[in-house]
MIZASE-285573 format. One record per atom (N, C-alpha, C): atom name; y, z, x. Coordinates in steps of 0.2 Angstrom, whole numbers, plus 5000, padded with zeros to 4 digits. Each point is the difference from the previous one (the first is absolute). Layout:
N
  atomo  north    up  east
     CA      Y     Z     X
...
***
This chain:
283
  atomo  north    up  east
      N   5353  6111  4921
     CA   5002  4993  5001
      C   5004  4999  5007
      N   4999  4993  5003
     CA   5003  4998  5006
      C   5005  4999  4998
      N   5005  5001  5004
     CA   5007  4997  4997
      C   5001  4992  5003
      N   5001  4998  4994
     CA   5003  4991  5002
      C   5002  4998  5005
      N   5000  5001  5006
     CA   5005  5000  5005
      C   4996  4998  5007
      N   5002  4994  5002
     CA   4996  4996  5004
      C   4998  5006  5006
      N   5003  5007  5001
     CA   4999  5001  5006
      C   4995  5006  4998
      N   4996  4998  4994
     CA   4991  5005  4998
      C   4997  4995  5000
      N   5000  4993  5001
     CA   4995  4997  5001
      C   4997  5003  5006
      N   4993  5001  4998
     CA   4996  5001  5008
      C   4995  5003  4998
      N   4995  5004  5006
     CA   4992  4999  4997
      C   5000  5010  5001
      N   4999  5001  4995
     CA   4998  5009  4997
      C   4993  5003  5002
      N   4998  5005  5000
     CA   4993  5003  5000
      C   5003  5005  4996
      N   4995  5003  4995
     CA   5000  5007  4995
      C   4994  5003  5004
      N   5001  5005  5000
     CA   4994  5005  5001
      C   4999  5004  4995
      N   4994  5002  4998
     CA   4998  5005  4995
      C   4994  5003  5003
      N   4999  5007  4996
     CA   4996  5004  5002
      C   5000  5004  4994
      N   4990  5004  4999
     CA   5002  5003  4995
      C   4992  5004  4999
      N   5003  5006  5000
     CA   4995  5007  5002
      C   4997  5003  4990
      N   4993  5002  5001
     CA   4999  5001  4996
      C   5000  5006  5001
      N   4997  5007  4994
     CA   4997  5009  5001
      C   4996  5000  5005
      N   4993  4995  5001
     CA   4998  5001  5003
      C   5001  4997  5010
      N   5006  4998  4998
     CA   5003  4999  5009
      C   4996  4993  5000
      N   4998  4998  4995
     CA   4999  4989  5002
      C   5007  4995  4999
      N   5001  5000  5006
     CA   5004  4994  5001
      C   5000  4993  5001
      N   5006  4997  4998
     CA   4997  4993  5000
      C   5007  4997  5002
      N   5003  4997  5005
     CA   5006  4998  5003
      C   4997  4991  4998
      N   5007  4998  5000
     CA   5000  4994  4998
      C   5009  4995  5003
      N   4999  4995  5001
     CA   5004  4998  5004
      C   5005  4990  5000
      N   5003  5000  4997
     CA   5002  4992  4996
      C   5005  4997  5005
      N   4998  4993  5003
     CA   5007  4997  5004
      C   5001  4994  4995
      N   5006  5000  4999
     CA   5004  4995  4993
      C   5006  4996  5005
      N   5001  4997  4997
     CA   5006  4994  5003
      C   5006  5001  4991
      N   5006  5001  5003
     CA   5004  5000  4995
      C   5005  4991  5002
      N   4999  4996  4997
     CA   5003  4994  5000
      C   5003  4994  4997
      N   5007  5003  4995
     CA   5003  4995  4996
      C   5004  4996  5003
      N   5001  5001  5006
     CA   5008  4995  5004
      C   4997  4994  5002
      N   4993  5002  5005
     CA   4998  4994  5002
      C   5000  5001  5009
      N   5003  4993  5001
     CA   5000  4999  5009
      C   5006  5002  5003
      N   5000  5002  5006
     CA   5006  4999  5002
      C   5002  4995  5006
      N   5002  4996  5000
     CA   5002  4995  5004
      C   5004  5000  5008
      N   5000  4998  5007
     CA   5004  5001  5003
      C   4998  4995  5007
      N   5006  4996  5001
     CA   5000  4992  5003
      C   5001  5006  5010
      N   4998  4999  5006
     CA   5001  5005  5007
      C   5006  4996  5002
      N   5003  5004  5003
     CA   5005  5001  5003
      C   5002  4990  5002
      N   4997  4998  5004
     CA   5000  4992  5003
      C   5002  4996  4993
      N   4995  5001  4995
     CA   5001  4995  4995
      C   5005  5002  4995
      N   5003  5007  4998
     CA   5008  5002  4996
      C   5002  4996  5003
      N   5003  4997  5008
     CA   5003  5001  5004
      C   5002  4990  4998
      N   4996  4997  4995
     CA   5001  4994  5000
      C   5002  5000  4993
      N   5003  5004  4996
     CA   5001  4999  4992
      C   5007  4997  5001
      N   5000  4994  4997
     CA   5006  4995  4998
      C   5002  4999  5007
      N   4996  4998  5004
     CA   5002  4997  5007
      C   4997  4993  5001
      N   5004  4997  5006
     CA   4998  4994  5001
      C   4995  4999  5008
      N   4994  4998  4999
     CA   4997  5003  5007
      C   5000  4992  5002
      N   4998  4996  5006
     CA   4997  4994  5003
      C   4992  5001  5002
      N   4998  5006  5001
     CA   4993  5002  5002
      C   4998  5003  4995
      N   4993  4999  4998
     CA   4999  5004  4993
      C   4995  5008  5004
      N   5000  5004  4998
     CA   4995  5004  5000
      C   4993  5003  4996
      N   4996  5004  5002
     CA   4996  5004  4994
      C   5005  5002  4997
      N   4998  5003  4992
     CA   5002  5004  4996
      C   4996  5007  5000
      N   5003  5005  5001
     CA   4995  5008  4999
      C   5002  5001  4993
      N   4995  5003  4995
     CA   5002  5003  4995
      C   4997  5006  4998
      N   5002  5005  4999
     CA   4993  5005  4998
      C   5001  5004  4994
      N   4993  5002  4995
     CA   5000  5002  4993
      C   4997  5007  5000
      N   5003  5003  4997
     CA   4998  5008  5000
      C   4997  5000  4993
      N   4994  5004  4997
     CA   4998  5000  4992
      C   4997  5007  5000
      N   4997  5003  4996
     CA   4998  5006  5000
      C   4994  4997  5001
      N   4998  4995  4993
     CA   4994  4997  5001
      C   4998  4993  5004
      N   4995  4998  5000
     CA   4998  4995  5002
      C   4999  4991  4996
      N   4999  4995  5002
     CA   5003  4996  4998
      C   4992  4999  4994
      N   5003  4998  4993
     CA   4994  4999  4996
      C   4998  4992  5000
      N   5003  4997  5004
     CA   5000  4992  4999
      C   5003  4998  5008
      N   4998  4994  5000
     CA   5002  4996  5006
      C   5007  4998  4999
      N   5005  5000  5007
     CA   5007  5001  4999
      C   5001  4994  5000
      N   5006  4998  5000
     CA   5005  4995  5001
      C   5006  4997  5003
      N   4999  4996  5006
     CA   5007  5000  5004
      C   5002  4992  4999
      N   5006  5001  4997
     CA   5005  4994  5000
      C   5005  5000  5002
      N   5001  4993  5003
     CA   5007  4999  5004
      C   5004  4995  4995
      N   5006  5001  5000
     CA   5004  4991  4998
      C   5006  4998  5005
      N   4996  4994  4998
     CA   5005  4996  5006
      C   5006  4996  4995
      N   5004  5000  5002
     CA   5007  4997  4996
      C   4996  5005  4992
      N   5000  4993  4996
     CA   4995  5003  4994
      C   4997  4999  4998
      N   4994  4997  5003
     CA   4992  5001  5000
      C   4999  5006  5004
      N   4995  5002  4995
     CA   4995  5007  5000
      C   4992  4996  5002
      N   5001  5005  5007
     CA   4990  5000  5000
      C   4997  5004  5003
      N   4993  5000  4995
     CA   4997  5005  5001
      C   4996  5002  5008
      N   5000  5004  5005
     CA   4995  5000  5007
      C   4995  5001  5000
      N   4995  4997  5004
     CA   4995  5002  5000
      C   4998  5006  5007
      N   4996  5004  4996
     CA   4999  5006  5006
      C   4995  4997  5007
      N   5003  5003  5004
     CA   4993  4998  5008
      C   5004  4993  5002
      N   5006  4994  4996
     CA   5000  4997  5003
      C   5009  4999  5000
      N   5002  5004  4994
     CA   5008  5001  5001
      C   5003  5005  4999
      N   4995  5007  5002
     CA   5003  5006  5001
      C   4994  5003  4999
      N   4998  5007  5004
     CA   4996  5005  4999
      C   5002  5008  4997
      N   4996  5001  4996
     CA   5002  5007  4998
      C   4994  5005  5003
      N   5004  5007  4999
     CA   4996  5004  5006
      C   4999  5008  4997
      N   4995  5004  4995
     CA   5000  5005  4996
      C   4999  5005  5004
      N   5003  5005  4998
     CA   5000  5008  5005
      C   4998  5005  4991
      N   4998  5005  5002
     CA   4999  5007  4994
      C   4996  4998  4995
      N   5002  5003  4994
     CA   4997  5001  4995
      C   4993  5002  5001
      N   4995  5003  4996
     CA   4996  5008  4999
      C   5002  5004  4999
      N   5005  5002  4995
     CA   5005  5005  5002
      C   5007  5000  5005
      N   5003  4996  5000
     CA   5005  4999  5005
      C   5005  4992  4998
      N   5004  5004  5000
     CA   5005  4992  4999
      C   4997  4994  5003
      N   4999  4993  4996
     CA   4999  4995  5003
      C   5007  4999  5003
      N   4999  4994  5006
     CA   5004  4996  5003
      C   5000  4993  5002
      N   5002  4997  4999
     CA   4999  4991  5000
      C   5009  4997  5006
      N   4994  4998  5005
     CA   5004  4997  5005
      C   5000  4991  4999
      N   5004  4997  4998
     CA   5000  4994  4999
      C   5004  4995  5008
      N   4996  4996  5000
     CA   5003  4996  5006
      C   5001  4994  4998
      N   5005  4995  4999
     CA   5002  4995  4998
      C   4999  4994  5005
      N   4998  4996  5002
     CA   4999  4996  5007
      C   5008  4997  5000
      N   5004  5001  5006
     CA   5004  4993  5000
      C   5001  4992  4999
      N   4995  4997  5000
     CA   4997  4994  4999
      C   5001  4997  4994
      N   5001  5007  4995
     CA   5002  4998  4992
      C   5008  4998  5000
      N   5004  5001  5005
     CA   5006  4999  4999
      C   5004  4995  5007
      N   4993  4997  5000
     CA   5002  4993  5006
      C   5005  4992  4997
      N   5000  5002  4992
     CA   5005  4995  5000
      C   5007  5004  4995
      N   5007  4995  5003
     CA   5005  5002  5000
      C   5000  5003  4992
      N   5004  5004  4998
     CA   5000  5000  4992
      C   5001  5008  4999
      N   5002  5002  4994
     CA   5001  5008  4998
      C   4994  5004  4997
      N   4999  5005  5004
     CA   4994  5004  4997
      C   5000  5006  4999
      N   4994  5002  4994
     CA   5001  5003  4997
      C   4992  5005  5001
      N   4999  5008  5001
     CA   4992  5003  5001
      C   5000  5003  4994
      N   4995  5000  4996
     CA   4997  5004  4997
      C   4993  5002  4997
      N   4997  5005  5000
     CA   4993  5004  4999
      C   5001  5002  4992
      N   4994  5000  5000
     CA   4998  5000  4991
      C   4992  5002  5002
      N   5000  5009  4994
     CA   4996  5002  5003
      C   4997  5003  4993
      N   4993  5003  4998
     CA   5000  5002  4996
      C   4995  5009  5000
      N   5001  5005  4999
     CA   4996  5006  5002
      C   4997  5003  4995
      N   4998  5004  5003
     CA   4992  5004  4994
      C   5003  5003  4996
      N   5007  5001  5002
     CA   5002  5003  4990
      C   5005  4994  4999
      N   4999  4995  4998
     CA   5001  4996  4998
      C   5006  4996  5003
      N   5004  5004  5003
     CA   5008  4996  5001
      C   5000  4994  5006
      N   5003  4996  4995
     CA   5004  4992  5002
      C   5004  5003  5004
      N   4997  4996  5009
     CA   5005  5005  5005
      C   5004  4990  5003
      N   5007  5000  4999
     CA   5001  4994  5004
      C   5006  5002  5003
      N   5000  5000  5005
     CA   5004  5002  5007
      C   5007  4999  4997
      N   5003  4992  4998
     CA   5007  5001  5000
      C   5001  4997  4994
      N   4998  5006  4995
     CA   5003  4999  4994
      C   5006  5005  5000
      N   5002  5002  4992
     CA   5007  5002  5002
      C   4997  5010  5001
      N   4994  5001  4997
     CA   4999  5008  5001
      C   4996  5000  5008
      N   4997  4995  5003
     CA   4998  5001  5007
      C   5005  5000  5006
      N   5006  4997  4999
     CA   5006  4999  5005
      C   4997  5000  5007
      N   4994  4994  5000
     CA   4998  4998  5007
      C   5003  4994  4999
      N   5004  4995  5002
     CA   5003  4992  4999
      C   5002  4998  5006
      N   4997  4996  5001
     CA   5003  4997  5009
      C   5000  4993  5000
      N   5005  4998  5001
     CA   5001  4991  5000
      C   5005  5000  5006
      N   4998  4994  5003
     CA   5003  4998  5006
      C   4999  4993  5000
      N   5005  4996  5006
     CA   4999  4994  5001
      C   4998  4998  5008
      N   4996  4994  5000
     CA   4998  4998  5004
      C   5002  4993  5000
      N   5005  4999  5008
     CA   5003  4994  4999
      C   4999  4999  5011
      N   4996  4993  5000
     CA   4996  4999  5008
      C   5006  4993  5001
      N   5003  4997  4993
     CA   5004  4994  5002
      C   5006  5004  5001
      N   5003  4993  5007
     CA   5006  5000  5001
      C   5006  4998  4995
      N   5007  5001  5001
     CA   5004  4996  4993
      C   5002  4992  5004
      N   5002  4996  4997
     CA   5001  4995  5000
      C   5008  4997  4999
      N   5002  4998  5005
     CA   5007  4997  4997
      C   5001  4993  5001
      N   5001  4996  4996
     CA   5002  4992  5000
      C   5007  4999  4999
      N   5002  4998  5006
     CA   5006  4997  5001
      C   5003  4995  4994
      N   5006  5001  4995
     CA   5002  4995  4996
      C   5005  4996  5003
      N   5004  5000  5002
     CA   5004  4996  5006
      C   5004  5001  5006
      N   4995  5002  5005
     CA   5001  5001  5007
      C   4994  4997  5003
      N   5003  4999  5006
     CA   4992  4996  5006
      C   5005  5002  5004
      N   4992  4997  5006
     CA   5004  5002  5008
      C   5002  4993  5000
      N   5005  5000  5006
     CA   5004  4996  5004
      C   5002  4997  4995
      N   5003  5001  4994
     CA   5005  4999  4995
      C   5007  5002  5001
      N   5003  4994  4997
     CA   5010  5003  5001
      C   5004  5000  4992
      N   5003  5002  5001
     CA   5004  5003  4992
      C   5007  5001  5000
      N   5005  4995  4995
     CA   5006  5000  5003
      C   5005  5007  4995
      N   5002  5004  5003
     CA   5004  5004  4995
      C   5003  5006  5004
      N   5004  5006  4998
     CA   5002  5005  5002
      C   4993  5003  5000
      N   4996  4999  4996
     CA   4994  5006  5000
      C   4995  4994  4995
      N   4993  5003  5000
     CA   4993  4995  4998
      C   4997  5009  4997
      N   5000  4999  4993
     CA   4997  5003  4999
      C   4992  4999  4998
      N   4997  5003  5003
     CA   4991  4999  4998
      C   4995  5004  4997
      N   4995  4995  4997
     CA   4995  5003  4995
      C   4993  4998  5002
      N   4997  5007  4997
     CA   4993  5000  5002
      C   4998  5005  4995
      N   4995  4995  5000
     CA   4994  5004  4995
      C   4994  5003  5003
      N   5001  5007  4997
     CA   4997  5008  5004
      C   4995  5000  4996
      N   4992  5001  4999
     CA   4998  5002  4999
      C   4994  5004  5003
      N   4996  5005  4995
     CA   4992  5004  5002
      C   4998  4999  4992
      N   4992  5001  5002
     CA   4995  4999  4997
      C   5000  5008  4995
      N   5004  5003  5004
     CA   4998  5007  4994
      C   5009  5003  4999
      N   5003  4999  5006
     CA   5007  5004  4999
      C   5004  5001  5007
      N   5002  4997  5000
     CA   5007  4999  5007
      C   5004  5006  5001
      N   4999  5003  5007
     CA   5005  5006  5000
      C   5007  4999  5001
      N   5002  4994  5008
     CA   5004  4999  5001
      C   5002  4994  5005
      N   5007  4997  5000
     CA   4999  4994  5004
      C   5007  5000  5004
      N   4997  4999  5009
     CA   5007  5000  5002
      C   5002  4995  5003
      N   5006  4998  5001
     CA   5001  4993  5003
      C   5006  5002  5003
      N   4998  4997  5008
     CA   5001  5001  5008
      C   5005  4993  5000
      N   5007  4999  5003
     CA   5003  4995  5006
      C   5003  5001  5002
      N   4995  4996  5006
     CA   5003  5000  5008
      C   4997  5008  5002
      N   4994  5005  4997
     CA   5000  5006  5001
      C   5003  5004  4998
      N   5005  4998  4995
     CA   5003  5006  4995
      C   5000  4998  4994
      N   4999  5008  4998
     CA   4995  4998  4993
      C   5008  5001  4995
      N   4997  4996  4995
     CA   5006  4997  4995
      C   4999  5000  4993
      N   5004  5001  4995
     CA   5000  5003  4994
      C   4996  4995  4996
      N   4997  5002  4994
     CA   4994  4998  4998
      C   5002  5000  4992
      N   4998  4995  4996
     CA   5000  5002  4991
      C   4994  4998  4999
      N   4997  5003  4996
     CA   4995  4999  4997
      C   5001  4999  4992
      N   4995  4995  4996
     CA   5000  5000  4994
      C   4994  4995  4998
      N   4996  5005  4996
     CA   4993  4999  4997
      C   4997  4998  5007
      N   4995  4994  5000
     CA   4997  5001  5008
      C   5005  4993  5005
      N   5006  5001  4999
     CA   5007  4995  5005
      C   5003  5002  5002
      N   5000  5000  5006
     CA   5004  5003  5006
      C   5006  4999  5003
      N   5008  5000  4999
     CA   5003  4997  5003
      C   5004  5003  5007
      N   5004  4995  5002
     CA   5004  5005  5006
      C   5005  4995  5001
      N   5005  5001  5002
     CA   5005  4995  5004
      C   4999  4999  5011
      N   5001  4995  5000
     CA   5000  4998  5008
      C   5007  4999  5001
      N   5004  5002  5004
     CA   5007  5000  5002
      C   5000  4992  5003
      N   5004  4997  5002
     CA   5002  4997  5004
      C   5000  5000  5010
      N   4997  4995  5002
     CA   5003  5003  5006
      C   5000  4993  5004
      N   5001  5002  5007
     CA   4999  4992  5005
      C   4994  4999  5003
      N   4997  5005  4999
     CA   4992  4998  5001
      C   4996  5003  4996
      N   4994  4996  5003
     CA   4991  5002  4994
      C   5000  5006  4999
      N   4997  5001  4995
     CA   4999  5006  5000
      C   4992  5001  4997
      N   4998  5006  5001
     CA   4991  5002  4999
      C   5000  5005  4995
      N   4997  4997  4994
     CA   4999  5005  4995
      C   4991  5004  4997
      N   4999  5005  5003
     CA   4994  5005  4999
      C   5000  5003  4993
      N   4996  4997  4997
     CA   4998  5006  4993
      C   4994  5002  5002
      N   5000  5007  4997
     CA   4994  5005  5000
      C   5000  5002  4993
      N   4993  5002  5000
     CA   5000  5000  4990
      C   4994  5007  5002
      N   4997  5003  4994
     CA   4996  5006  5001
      C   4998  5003  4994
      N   4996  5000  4997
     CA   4996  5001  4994
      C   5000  5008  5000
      N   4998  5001  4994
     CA   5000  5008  4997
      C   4996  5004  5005
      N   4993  4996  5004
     CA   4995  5002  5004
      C   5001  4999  5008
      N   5007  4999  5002
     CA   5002  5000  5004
      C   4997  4993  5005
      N   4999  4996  4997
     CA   4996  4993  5002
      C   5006  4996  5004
      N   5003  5001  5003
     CA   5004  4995  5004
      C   5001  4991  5002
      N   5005  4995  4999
     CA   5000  4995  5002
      C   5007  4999  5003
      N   4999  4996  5005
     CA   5007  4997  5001
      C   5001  4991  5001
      N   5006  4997  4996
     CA   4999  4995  5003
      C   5007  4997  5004
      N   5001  4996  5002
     CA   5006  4998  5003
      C   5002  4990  5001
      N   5007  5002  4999
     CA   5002  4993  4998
      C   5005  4998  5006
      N   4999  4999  5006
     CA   5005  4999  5006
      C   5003  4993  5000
      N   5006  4999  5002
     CA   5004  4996  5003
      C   5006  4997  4992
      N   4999  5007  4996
     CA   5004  4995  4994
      C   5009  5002  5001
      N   5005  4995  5000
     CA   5003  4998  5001
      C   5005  5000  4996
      N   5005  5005  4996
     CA   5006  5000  4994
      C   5008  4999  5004
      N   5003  4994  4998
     CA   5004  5000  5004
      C   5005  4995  4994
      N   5007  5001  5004
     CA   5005  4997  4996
      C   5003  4994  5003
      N   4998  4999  5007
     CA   5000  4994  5005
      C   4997  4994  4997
      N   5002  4995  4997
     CA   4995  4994  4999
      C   5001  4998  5005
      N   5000  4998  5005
     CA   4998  4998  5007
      C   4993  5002  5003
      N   5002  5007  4999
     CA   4994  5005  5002
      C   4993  4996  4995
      N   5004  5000  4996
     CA   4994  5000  4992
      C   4996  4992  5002
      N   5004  4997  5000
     CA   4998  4994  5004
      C   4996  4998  5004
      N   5002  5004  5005
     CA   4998  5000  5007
      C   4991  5003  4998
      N   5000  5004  4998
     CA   4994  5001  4997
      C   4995  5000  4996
      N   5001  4998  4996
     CA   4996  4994  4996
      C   4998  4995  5004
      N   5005  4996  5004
     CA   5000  4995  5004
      C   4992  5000  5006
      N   5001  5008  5001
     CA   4996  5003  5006
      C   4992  5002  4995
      N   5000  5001  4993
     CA   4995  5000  4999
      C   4998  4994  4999
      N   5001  4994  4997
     CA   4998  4994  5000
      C   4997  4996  5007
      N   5005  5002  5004
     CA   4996  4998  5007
      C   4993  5003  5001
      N   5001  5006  5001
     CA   4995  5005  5002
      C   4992  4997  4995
      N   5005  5001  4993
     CA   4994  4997  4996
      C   4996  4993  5002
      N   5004  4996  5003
     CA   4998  4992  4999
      C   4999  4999  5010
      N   5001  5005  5003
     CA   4994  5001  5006
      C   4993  5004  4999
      N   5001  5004  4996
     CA   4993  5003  5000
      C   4994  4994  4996
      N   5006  4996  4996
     CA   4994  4995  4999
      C   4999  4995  5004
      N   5005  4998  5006
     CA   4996  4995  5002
      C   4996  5001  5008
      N   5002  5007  4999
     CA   4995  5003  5006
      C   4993  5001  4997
      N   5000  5002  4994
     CA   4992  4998  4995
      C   4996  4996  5003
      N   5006  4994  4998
     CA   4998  4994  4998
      C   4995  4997  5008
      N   5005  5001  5004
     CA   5000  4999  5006
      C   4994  5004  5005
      N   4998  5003  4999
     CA   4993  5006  4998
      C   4994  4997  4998
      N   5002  4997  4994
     CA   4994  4996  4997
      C   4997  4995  5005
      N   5006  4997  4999
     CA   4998  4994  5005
      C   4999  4998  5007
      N   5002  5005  5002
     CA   4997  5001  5007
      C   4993  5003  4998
      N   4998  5003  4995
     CA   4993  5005  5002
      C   4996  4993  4996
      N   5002  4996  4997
     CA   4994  4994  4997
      C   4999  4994  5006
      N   5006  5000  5005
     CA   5000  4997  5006
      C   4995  5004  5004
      N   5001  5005  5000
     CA   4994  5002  5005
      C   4995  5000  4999
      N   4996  5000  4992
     CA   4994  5000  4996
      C   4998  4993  5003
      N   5006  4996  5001
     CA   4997  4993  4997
      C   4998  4997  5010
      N   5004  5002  5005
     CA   4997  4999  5005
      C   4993  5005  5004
      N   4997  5004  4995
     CA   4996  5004  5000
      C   4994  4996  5000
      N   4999  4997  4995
     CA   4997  4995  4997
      C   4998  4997  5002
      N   5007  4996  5002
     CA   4999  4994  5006
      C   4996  5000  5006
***
């Protein structure tokens, strides 16, 4: 008897031979496959390289299957995305590629196309395979320990201002502000820059706060935010104004009012000039 131990699976030849009184012999010669474990599974160096990782470009998946024997049925490759499972079709979302068997270990080269993991979401590879001596081969079950999940995230994160604007003024020792940080899969990090120096941050759940000091003049506030996939944004809120001076506070308000109520009558003024000139056009 073979001893139960994954490392006699494998393909045997006995010889025999066997002489009568009269010197007639007859040699005889057997190649067997010993195969109760099954497949063995192993994802190439590039695709390990993406377990429990967050990419922004998706790649092929390599994976390849060792068996003594060869497959007795047609295999099976499934991906899940978030948590819908689906099944690929071969030739148009991945090619497999057989080497051996006659006597020699089969080997199964599986190529996954990229294409399957073009929208953002968590995923999951595995093959499901069945072979000549009967064994249910599926890559990332818990006796296979082939499992590879990763994410794929191509969106940037998002932050909505809760109350801050530019050219806004704010009366106090300090204005503290809130913004709502989010990503579509998981937020690594947010930093927020005034005046070019970066400045202390609280985060909770997806609301960001921070304090703005006081000063006598505007001041420029830069946030950068940056997803687990390294996806980068920055947005920037300039001209905002915290100050203890109500004069100053006045004075500024005052100046956005203006500002506001020229830009509309230079609109306006725009308009009307360009329907005067449509209208001597004509003439």
């Amino acid at each position: 008897n073979f001893p139960a131990r994954k490392a006699y699976d494998d393909i045997y030849t006995i010889k025999a031979s066997v002489k009568d009184s009269a010197d007639n012999q007859l040699d005889k010669e057997l190649r067997f496959s010993v195969n109760r474990f099954g497949s063995t599974f192993e994802f190439d160096k590039d695709s390990r390289m993406l377990a429990d990782k967050y990419i922004s470009k998706a790649q092929d998946i390599v994976l390849m299957e060792y068996n003594v024997d060869k497959h007795a049925e047609k295999c099976g490759v499934f991906i899940t995305r978030d948590s819908e499972m689906i099944e690929l079709t071969e030739g148009r979302d991945y090619s497999v590629e057989h080497s051996g068997g006659s006597g020699e270990w089969s080997e199964y080269k599986y190529i996954i196309y990229a294409s399957n993991f073009d929208t953002d979401a968590k995923y999951t590879v595995s093959v499901h395979t069945v072979d000549e001596a009967g064994n249910i081969n599926i890559s990332d079950s818990d006796k296979k320990k082939a499992e590879l999940s990763f994410f794929v995230d191509k969106t940037k994160p998002l932050c909505i201002p809760l109350n801050i604007s530019e050219n806004s003024a704010y009366k106090g020792e300090s204005y503290t502000a809130h913004l709502s940080v989010t990503d579509n899969i998981d937020l690594k990090n947010v930093e927020v820059y005034i005046n070019g120096d970066k400045t202390g941050t609280r985060l909770d759940n997806d609301e960001c706060t921070f304090d703005i000091p006081n000063s006598s003049r505007s001041q420029d506030i830069r946030v950068i935010l940056t997803d687990m996939a390294d996806n980068e944004i920055e947005y920037n809120y300039r001209n905002v104004l915290v100050t203890t001076n109500v004069a100053r506070l006045l004075i500024r308000k005052t100046w956005v009012k203006v500002t506001g109520i020229s830009a509309i009558a230079l609109a306006g003024a725009g308009a009307f000039l360009l329907r005067r000139r449509r209208k001597n056009k004509l003439l």
